[in-house]
C-alpha positions in Angstrom: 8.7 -12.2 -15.6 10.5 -15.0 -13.6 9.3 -13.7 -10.4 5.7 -13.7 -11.8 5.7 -16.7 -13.8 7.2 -18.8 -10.5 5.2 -16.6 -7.5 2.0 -15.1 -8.9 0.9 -17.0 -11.9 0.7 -20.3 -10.4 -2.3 -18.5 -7.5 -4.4 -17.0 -9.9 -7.8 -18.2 -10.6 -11.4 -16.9 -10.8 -11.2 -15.2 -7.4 -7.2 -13.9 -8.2 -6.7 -12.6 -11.2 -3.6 -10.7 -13.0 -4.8 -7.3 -14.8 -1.8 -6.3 -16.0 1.6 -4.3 -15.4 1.5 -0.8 -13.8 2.7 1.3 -15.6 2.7 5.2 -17.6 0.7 2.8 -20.4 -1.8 1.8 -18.5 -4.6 0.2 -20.5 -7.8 1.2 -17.7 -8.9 4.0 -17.0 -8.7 5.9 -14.0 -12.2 5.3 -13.0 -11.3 1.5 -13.7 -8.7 1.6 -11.4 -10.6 3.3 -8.9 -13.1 0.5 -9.0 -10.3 -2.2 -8.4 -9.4 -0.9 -5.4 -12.7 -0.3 -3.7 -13.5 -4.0 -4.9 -10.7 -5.6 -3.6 -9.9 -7.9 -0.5 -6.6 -6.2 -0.2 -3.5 -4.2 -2.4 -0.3 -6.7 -2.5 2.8 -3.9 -1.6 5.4 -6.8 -2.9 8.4 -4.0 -3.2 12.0 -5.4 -3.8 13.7 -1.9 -3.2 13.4 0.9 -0.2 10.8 2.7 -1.7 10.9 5.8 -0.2 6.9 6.8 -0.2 4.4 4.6 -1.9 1.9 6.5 -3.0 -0.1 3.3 -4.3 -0.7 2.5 -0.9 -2.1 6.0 0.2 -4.7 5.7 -2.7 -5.4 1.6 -1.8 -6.5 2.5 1.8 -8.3 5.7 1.1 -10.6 3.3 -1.3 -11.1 1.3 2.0 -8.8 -1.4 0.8 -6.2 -2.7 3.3 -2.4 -3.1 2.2 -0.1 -6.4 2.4 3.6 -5.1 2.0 6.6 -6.3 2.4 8.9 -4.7 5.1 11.0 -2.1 2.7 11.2 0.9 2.4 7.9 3.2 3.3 6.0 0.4 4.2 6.0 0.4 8.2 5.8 4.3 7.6 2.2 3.8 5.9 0.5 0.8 7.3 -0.7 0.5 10.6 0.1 -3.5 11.0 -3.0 -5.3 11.9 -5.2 -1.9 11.6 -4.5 -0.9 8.0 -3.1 -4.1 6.9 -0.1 -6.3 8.1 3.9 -5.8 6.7 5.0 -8.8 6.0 9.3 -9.7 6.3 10.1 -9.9 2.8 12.1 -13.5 3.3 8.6 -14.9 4.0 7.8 -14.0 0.5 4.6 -15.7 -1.0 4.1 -17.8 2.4 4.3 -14.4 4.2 1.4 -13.2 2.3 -0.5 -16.0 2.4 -0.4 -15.9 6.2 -1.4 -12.2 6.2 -4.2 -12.8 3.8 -5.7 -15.5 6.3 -5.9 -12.8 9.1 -7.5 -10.5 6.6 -11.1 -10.6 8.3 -9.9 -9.2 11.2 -9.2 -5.6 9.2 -12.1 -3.2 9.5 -11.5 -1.3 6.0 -13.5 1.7 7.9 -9.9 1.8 9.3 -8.1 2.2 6.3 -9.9 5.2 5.0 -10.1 7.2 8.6 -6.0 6.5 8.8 -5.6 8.2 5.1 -7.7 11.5 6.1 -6.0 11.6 9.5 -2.6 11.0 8.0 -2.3 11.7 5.0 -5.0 14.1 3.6 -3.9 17.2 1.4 -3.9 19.2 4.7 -2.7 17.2 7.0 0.7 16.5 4.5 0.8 20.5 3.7 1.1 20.6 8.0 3.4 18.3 8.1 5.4 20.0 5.2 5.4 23.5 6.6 6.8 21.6 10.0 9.4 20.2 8.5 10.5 23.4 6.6 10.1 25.5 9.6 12.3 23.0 11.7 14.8 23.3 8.9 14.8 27.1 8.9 14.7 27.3 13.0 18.2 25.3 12.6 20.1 27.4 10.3 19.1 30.6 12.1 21.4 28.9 14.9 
């Protein structure tokens, strides 16, 4: 509450506004969620940990929606900076966002979603799977 009482409530207005916590509770439904996405300018990634995927940010770009993250974790791993969004060093903090968010308009979301089905589609991650479980196997036969 500290960090969104001191960085994110103080931005919002009619054009920024808070929803609510993510969470297993969620209050909308899927179909509302689905709707933010494709409606929005861009998904904030503000991580404080090494996540190690980021699922969220799979889903925002296949909606067409770029990403803003902070450099942790999966985050160069997922965004394309400057094509699918930008990664922002996480001591910038809010500044580092806000500077991303100005070069928003040079994003073409088309870009977003073709990086998803060429990436990250159910195929293309079953692939990648299969390599990486094959490579494992070709090892231990040695």
């Amino acid at each position: 509450m500290e960090f969104y009482n001191k960085d994110v409530k103080p931005f919002l207005n009619d054009k920024i506004k808070w929803i609510g916590p993510v969470s297993s509770e969620q209050a909308l439904t899927r179909e509302e969620v689905i709707s933010l996405m494709q409606g929005a300018k861009a998904f904030l990634m503000t991580i404080n940990w090494e996540e190690p995927f980021g699922l969220v940010m799979i889903e925002s770009m296949s909606c067409g929606t770029p990403v803003i993250g902070f450099n942790r974790g999966s985050v160069p791993e997922v965004i394309v900076d400057g094509k699918t969004g930008f990664i922002v060093d996480p001591n910038e903090g809010v500044e580092g966002l806000r500077k991303a968010l100005i070069k928003l308009t040079s994003i073409n979301f088309k870009n977003c979603r073709e990086h998803v089905v060429n990436n990250f589609s159910l195929e293309k991650m079953v692939e990648n799977y299969e390599k990486v479980y094959s490579e494992i196997l070709n090892k231990n036969r040695n």
